[in-house]
N, C-alpha and C positions, 0 to 999 in steps of 0.2 A: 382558476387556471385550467385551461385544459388540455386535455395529452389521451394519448391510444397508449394502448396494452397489449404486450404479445407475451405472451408467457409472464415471465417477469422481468420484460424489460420495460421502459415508459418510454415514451415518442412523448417533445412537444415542440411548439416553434421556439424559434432562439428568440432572445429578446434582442429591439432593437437598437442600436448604437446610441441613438438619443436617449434610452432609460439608463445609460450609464455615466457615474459621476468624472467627470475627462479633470478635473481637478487631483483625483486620487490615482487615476492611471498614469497623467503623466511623472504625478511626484514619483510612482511605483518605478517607472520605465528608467527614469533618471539616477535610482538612483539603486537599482539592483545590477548584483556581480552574481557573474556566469560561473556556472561549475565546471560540467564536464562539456560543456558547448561555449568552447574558450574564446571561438572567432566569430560569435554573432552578435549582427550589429543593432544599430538602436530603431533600427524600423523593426525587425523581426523580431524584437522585445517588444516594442509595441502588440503588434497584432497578436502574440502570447499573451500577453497582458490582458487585453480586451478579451480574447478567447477563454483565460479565466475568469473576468470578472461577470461574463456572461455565463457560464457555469456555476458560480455562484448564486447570482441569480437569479436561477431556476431552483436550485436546491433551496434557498429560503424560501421561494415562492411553492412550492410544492409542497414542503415539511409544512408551511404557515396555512394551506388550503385543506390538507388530506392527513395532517399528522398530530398527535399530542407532544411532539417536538418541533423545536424553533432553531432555527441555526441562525449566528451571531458572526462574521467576518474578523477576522482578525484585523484587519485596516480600520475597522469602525473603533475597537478600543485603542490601538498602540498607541504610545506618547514618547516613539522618537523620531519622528519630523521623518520616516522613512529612511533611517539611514541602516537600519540593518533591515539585514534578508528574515521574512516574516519565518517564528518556528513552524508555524503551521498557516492552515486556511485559513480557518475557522472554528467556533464550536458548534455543538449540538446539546442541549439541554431540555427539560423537559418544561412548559409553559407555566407547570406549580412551582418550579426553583424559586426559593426563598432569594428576596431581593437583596438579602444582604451576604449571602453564601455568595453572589452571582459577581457583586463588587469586591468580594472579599477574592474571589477565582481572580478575575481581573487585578488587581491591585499586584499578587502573586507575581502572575506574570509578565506585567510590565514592570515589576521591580527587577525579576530576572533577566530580563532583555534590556534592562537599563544597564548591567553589573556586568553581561557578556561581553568578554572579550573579544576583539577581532569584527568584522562585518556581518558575523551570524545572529540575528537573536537565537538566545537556549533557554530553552526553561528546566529547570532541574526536577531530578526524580521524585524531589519531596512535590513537587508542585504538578508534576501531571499523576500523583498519586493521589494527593487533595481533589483535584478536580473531578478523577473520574471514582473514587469515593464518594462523592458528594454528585455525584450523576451527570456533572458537567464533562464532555467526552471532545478532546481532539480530532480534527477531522481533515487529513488531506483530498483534494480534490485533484485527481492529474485529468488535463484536457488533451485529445487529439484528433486530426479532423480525418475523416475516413480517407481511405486511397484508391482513385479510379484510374486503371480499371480492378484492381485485386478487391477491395471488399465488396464490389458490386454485382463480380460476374455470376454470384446462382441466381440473381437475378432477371425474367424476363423483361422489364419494364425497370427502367430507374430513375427517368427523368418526372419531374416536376409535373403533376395533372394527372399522368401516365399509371403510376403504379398502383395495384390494387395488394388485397392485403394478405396472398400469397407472398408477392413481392416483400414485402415489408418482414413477415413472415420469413424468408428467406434471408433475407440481411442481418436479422437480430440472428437467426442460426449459426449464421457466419462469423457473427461477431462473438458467437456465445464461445465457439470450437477454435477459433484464431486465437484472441485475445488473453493477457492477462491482463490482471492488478499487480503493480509490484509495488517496493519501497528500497529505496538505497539501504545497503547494508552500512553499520554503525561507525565502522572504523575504516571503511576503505570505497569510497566512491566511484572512484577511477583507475583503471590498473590494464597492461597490456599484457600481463603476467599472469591475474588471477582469470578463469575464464568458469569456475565451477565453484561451487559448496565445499571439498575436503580442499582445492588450491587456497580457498578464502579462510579457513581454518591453520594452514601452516602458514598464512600471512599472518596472521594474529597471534599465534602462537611464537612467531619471531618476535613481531614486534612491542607484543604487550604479554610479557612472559606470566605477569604478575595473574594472568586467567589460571594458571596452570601448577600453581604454587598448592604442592600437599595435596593432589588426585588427579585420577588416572582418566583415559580417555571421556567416559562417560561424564564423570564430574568438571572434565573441562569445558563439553560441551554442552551441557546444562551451565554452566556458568555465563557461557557463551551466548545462548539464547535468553537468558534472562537478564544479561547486558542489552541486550538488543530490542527485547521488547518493552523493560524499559526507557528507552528511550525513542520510542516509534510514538507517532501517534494512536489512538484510538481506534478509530473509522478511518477506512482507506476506501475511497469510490472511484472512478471513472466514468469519463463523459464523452461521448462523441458527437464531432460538429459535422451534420452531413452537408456541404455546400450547394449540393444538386437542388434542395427543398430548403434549405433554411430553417430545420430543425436540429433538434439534440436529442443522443440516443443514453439514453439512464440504463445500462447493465444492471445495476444494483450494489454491492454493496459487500464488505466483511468486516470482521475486527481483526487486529494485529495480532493474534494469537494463533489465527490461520497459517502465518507468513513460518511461525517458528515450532510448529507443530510438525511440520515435514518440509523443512527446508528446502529449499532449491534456489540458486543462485546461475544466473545465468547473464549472458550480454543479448541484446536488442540487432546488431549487427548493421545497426541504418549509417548513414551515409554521417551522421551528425551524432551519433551515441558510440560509436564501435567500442569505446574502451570503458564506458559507463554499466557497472555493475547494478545486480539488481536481483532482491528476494522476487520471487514472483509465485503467484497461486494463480491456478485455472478459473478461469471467468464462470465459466458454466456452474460451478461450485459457489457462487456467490448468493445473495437476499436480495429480493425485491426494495428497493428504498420506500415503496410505500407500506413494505411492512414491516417497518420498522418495527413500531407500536405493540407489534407480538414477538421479537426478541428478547425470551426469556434472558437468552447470556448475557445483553446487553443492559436488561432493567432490573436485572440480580447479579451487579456486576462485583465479583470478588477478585481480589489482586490473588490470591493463594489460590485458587481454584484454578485460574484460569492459567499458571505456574505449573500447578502441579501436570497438567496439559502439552507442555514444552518437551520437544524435544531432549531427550538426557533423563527427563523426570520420569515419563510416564514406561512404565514397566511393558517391554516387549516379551511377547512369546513366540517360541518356537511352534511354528504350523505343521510340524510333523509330528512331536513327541508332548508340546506343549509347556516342555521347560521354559525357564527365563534365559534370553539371552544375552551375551555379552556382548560389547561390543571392541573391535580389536582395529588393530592398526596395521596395515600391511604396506609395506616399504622397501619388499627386495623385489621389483619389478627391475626388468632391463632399464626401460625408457622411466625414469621419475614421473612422467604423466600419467601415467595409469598408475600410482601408490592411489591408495584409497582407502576408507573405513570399512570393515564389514562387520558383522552380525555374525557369531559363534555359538553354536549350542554344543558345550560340552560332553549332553547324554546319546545326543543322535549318532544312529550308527549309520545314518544316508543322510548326504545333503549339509552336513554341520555348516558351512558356511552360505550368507544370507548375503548378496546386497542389499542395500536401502533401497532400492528401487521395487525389490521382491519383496518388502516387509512392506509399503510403504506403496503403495501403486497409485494412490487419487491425486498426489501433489509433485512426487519426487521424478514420476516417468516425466523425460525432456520429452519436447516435441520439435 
C-alpha cells in the first residue's frame, strides 16, 4: 500500500467504493440510532457509513503492510444481526496473538453485547481489562472530511495534479494546530447546560452522587477519571477524507489515558453537534500510526500504571515553592459560571492559588 509522509502524518488514496462490502453497510445504515444528531436521515448515514468503512480500510491495510499489528473490525466478529450500535470499531492486536486468547477476546464480547440492554452494545470493565491485558486493544476510529475553504487556505495550490509538497506540508500543519481527537464523556453526551470540564463534574456529582461517597474533591475526581477511562476505548485515531484528491490524511494516533490525564471538555459548535460534548486532546500531541511498533506504553501496557497517570492520582506540585498541592473548590462567584476548581499551595506566600490551566498548559489551555 502506498502513502507519503509529512511529519507524522501518512497521505494515502481512499479506497474505492467497489472494495467495499455494500452487504455490511447497508445492514449497518438500517439499522443504527443517532445520538446526538437526532434529525439525520438515512442517506447521510449512509455516506457516514461508507466514509468509515473506508477509514477502516486503510488502517488494516496499513497496520497489515508496515506494522507487527493487525486490526480486526468489529462488524467482522458481532453476532447480532446489526441490531445494536457497535461498542467500538475495531481491534488492534499484535500478529503473534495466541489463537485462542483472540477467540477467547471475541467470544467475551459478543456475550456482552448479547446481555446489553437497550440499542447499545457494552462490553464490561472486566472485558476490556481482559483484552488489553492480553494485548488485544480497542480502537475507535472517528472520520471527517476536510472543509473548503477553511482547512485549505495556507494552502498555495490545492486542487488535484496542482499541489506540490510545500502544499501538503502546509495542510497536515493546519490540521496538526486546528484539530483534535476527542471521545464523548461517560455519563453525559449531550447537554445544553454543560459546556466545560468543572460544569460536567457538578453534573455527575448531582446525578451520580455515589462518586463522591467518603472523599473530598481530589478523590472524587480520580474516581471520576478512572470511571471514564475505564470505560473508553483503548486507541482513539482520526481520519480525514480530502475530496479535492481522493485521499485520506492519518494525523496519528493516542491512547485513552491522554484524554483523562488533563481533562478538557468542550462542544464542537457545528451546525449538527452544538450540544454534543466531548473530552478532547491537541492533535499535534498525538504518534505516528506507523509507529506504532515503538510504543513502549502501549506494548507494556499496565492498567495500574497508566491509573496512577490520571488526573486526581498523579501528585502536583507547586512551581513556585514546590510543595504539593491541594486542590479546592470555589463556589462564591456572583455569576455560578465562573465556580471552578483550583489548585492551593498552602506554604506559598505569592501566588497560592493555581488554575488547571497554569498547572496543566499542553491539554487543558482551550483554543
Amino acid at each position: 500500500m502506498k502513502y507519503q509522509k509529512y511529519g507524522d502524518m501518512v497521505i494515502c488514496a481512499a479506497p474505492d467504493e467497489g472494495e467495499l462490502d455494500w452487504t455490511e453497510i447497508e445492514n449497518i445504515v438500517r439499522h443504527t440510532h443517532n445520538t446526538w444528531q437526532h434529525d439525520r436521515k438515512e442517506e447521510e448515514t449512509r455516506k457516514n457509513t461508507i466514509q468509515g468503512k473506508k477509514a477502516e480500510l486503510v488502517m488494516e491495510r496499513l497496520l497489515s503492510a508496515y506494522s507487527s499489528f493487525r486490526y480486526l473490525s468489529y462488524d467482522r466478529i458481532r453476532r447480532d444481526d446489526f441490531k445494536k450500535h457497535a461498542p467500538f470499531d475495531g481491534l488492534i492486536y499484535p500478529v503473534s496473538l495466541d489463537e485462542g486468547v483472540k477467540a477467547e477476546a471475541i467470544q467475551r464480547i459478543c456475550s456482552d453485547v448479547q446481555i446489553s440492554a437497550g440499542d447499545s452494545g457494552v462490553i464490561s470493565v472486566g472485558t476490556r481489562t481482559f483484552l488489553a491485558g492480553s494485548g488485544i486493544f480497542t480502537v475507535e476510529i472517528k472520520s471527517s472530511l476536510l472543509q473548503d475553504p477553511r482547512d485549505y487556505q495556507n494552502m498555495e495550490h490545492k486542487e488535484n495534479g496542482e499541489r506540490t509538497q510545500a502544499d501538503y506540508q502546509a495542510l497536515c500543519g493546519h490540521i496538526r494546530e486546528f484539530y483534535d481527537y476527542f471521545v464523548y464523556p461517560h455519563y453525559c453526551r449531550d447537554s445544553e447546560a454543560v459546556t466545560c470540564f468543572y460544569e460536567y463534574t457538578t453534573y455527575v456529582r448531582r446525578n451520580h452522587p455515589e462518586l463522591t461517597k467518603g472523599v473530598g474533591s481530589m478523590g472524587f475526581l480520580y474516581r471520576l477519571m478512572e470511571t471514564e477511562f475505564d470505560h473508553a476505548c483503548d486507541i482513539y485515531t482520526r481520519v480525514f477524507f480530502d475530496v479535492l484528491t481522493q485521499e485520506i490524511i492519518i494525523p496519528g494516533y493516542i491512547l485513552k489515558t491522554r484524554f483523562f490525564e488533563e481533562p478538557r471538555i468542550q462542544k464542537m459548535y457545528s451546525s449538527k453537534s452544538y450540544n454534543a460534548l466531548y473530552y478532547m486532546y491537541h492533535m499535534r500531541y498525538g504518534r505516528c500510526i506507523l509507529s506504532i511498533d515503538e510504543d513502549d506504553e502501549l506494548l507494556h501496557w499496565e492498567r495500574d500504571k497508566e491509573c496512577s497517570r490520571l488526573f486526581g492520582a498523579k501528585k502536583v506540585r507547586c512551581p513556585n515553592c514546590g510543595n504539593l498541592l491541594k486542590i479546592r473548590e470555589v463556589t462564591t462567584r456572583p455569576d455560578p459560571k465562573e465556580n471552578k476548581f483550583l489548585y492551593l499551595c498552602d506554604s506559598c506566600q505569592r501566588n497560592k492559588w493555581f488554575t488547571f490551566k497554569q498547572i496543566h498548559p499542553q491539554n487543558m489551555e482551550n483554543r
